[in-house]
GUTIVO-330707 format. One line per field, with one value per residue: x negated, y negated, z of N, C-alpha, C, CB in turn; residue in three letters; residue number from 1. Coordinates in Angstrom, 3 decimals, decimal comma. Each point is the difference from the previous one (the first is absolute). Glycine has a CB too. Layout:
BEGIN
n.x [X_...]
n.y [Y_...]
n.z [Z_...]
ca.x [X_...]
ca.y [Y_...]
ca.z [Z_...]
c.x [X_...]
c.y [Y_...]
c.z [Z_...]
cb.x [X_...]
cb.y [Y_...]
cb.z [Z_...]
type [ALA_...]
seq [NUM_...]
//
This chain:
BEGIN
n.x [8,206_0,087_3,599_0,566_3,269_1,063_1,211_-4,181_-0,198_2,074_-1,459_-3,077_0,628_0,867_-1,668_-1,436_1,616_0,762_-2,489_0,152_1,488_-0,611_-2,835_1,327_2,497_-2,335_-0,999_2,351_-0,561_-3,538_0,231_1,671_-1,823_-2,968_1,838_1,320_-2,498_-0,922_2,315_-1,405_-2,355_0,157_2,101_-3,157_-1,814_-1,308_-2,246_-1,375_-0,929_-1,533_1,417_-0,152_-3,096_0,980_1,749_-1,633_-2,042_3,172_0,347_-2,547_-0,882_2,322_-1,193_-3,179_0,884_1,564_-2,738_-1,318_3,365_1,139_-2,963_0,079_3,402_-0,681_-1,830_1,599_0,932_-2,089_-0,493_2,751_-1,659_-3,304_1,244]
n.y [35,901_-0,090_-1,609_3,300_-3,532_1,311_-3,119_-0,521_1,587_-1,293_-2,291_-0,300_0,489_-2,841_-2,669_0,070_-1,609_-2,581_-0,330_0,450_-2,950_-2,623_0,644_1,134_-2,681_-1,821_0,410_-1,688_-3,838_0,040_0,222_-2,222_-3,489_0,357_0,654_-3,036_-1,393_1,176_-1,360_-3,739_-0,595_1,260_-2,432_-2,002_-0,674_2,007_-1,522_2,567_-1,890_-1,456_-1,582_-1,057_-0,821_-0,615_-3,152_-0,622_0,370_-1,179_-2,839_-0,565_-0,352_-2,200_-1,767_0,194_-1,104_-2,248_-1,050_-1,070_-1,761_-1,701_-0,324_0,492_-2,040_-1,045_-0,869_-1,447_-2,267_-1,190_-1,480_-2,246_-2,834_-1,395_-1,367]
n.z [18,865_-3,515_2,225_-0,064_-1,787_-3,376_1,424_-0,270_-2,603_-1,120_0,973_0,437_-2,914_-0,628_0,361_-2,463_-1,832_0,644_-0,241_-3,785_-0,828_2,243_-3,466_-3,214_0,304_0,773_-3,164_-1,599_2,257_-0,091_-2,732_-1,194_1,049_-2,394_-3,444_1,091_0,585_-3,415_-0,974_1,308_-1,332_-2,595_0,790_1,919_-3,273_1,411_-1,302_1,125_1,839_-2,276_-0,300_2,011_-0,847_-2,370_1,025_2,537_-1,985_-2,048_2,169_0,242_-2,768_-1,147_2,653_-0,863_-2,084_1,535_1,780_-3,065_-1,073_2,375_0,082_-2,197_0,594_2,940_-1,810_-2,055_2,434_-0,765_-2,484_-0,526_1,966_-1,164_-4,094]
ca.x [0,844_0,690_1,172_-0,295_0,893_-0,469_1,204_-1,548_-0,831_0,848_0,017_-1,103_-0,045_0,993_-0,892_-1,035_0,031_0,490_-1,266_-0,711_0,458_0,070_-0,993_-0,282_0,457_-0,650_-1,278_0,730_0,666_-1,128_-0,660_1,246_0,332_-0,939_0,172_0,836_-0,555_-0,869_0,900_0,520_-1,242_-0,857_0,138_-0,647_-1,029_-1,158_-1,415_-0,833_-0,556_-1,251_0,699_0,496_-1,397_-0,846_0,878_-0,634_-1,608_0,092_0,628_-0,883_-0,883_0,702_0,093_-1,205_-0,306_0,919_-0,726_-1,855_0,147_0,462_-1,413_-0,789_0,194_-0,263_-1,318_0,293_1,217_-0,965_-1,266_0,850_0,826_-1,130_-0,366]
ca.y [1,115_-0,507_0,185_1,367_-0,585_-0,198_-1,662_-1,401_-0,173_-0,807_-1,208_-0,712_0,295_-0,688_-0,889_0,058_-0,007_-1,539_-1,182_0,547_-0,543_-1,942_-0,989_-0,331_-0,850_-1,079_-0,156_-0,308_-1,384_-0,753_0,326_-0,645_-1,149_-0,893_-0,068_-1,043_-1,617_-0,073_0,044_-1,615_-0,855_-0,230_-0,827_-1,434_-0,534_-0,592_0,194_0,643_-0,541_-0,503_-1,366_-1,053_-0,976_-0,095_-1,148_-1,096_-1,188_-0,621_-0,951_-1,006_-0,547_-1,168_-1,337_-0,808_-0,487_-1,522_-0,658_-0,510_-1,124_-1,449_-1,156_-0,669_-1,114_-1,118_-0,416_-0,602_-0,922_-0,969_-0,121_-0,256_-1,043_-1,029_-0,569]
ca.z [-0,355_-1,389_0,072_-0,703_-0,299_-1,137_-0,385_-0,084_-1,260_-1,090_-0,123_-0,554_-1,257_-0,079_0,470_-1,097_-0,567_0,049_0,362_-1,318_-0,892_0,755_-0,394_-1,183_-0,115_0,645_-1,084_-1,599_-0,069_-0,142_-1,182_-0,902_0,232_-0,041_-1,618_-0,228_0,336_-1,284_-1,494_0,375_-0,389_-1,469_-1,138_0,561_-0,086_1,187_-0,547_1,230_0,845_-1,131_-0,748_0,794_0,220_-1,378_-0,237_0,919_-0,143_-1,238_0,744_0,603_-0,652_-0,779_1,078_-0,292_-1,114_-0,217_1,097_-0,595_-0,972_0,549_0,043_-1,621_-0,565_1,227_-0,598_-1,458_0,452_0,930_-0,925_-1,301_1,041_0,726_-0,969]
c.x [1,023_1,801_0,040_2,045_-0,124_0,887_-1,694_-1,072_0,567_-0,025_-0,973_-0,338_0,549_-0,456_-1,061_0,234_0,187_-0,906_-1,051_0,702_0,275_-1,799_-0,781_0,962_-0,622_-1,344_0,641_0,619_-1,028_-0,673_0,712_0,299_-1,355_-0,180_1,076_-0,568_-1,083_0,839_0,296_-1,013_-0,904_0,361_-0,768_-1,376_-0,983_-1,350_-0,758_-1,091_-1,381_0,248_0,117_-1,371_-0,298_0,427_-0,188_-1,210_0,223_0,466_-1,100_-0,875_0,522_0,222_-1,134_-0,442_0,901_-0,555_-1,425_0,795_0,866_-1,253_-0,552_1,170_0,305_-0,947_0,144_0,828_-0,806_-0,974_0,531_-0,055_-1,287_-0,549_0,700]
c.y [-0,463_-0,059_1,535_-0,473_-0,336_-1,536_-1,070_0,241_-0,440_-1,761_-1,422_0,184_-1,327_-1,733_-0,435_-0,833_-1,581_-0,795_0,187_-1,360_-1,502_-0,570_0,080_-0,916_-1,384_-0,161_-0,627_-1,605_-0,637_-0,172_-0,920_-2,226_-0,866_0,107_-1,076_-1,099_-0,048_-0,529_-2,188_-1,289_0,001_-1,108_-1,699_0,278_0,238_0,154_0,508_-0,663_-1,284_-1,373_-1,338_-1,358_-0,624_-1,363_-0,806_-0,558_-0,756_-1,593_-0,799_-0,758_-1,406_-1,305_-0,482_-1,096_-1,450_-0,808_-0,421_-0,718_-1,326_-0,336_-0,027_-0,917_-0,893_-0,725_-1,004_-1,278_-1,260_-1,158_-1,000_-1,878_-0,804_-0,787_-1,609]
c.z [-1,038_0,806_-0,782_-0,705_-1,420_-0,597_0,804_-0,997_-1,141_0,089_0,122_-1,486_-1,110_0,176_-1,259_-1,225_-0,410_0,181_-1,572_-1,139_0,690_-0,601_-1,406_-0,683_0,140_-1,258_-1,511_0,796_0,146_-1,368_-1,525_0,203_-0,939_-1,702_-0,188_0,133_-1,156_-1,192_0,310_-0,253_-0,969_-0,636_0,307_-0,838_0,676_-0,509_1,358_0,252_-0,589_-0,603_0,325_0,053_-0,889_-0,384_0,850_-0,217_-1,362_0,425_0,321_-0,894_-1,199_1,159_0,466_-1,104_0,020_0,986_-0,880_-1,149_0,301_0,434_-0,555_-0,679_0,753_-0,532_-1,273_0,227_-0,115_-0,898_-0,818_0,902_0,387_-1,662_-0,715]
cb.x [-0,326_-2,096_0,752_-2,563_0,273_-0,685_4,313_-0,054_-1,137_1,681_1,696_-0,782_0,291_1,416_0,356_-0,374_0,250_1,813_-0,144_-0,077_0,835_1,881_-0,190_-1,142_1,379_0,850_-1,455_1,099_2,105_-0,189_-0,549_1,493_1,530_-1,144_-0,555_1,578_0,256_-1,442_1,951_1,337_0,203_-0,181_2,537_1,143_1,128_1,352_0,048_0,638_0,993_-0,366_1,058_1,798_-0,920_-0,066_1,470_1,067_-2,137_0,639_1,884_0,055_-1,153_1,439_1,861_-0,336_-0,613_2,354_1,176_-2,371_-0,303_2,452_-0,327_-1,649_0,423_0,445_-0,928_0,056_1,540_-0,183_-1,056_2,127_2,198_-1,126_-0,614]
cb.y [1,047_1,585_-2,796_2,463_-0,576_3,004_0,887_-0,319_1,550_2,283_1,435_0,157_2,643_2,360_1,110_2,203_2,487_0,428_0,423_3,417_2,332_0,543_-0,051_1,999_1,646_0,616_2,408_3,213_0,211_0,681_2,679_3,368_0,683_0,256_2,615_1,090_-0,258_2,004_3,817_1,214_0,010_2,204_1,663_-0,477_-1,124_0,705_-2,034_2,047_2,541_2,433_1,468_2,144_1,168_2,578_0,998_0,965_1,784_2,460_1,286_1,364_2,670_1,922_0,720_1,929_2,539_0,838_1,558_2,334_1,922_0,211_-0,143_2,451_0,929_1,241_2,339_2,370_1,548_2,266_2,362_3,153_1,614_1,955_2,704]
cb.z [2,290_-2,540_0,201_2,234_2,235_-0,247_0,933_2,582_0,771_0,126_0,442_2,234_1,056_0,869_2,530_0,770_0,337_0,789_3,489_0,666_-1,257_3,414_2,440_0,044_0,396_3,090_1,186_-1,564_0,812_2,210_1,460_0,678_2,655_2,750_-0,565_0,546_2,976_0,804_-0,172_1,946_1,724_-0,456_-0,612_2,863_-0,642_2,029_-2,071_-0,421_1,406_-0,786_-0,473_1,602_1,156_-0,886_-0,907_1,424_1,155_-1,440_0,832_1,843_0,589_-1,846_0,804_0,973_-1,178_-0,717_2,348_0,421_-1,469_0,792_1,230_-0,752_-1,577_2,022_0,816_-1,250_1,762_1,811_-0,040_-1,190_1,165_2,785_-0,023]
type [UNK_UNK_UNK_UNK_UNK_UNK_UNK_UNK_UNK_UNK_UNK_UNK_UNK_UNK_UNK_UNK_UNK_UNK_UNK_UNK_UNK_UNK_UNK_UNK_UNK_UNK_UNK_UNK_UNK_UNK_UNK_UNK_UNK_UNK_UNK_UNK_UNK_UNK_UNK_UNK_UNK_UNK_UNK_UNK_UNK_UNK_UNK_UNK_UNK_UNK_UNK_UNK_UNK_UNK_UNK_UNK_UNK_UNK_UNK_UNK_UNK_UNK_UNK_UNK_UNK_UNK_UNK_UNK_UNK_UNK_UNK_UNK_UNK_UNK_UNK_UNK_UNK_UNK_UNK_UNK_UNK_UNK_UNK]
seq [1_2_3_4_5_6_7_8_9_10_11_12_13_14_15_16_17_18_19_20_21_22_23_24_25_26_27_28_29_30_31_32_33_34_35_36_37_38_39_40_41_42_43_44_45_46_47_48_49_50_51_52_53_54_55_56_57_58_59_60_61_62_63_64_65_66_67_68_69_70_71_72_73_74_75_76_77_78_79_80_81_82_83]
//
């Protein structure tokens, strides 16, 4: 059974409105906070995820390469030193 009271209906109304506007506030400081942490972190460097890999296998593979060529000039060392 609705109230037929026009001060409670007022003041659910009232209620309404407020909660209306408490969560369009909640939406704009979310919205606004998470445009700020963007703006903060454009100005960093960061790299993506790819990149990141692309520089690790790049890494690895150059530290292969130096491992095969120190033991060749081990080998050359060696070779120099027994003559």
């Amino acid at each position: 059974m609705q109230s037929q009271n026009p001060i409670i209906a007022d003041f659910v109304k009232l209620a309404n409105s407020a909660a209306g506007t408490f969560a369009g506030m909640t939406r704009e400081a979310r919205d606004n906070a998470r445009e700020k942490m963007k703006e903060t972190m454009g100005g960093f460097d960061f790299v993506s995820r790819e990149e990141f890999d692309a520089v690790k296998d790049m890494a690895a593979h150059a530290r292969e390469q130096v491992d095969v060529l120190e033991a060749k000039i081990a080998a050359l060392e060696a070779k120099l030193a027994g003559k």
